[in-house]
C-alpha positions, 0 to 999 in steps of 0.5 A: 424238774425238766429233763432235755433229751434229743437224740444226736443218732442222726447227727452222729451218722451225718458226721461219719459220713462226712469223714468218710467223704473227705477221706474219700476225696483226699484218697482220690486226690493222692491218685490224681497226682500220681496219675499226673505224674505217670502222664508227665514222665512219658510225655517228657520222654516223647518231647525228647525223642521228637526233638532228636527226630527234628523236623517238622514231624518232630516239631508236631509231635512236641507241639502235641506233647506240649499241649498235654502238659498244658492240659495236665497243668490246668488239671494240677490247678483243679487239685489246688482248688480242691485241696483248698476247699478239702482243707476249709472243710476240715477245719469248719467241719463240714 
């Protein structure tokens, strides 16, 4: 008679481990929108009160205010990439 035995302790804390990370990212990926959207909301209210201002300071400012949304959108791009990635390593996982 053969007996096969292996022990899988460390492959079960490997696993947890894992799940925990990807918990972890997920978390932080919640926090980053919020945070996107907490950036947006007062940029958008500086945009407006520019353009009632006018002029070329008015115009500055939205230029500037432009450029952060532009920033937080490609900020918003990286959380798609990375929910991509979060998601294939679910279902392989990882």
């Amino acid at each position: 008679m053969l007996v096969v035995a292996r022990d899988v302790s460390k492959e079960r804390r490997v696993e947890k481990e894992q799940i925990a990370s990807l918990q972890m990212i997920e978390k932080n990926m919640e926090q980053f929108l919020i945070l996107n959207d907490q950036i947006r909301n007062p940029v958008q209210v500086i945009i407006g009160l520019a353009d009632i201002e006018g002029g070329d300071l008015g115009e500055r400012i939205i230029q500037q205010a432009n450029e952060i949304n532009r920033i937080i959108s490609q900020l918003d791009l990286g959380w798609l990439e990375s929910a991509k990635v979060t998601s294939y390593m679910r279902r392989h996982q990882f």
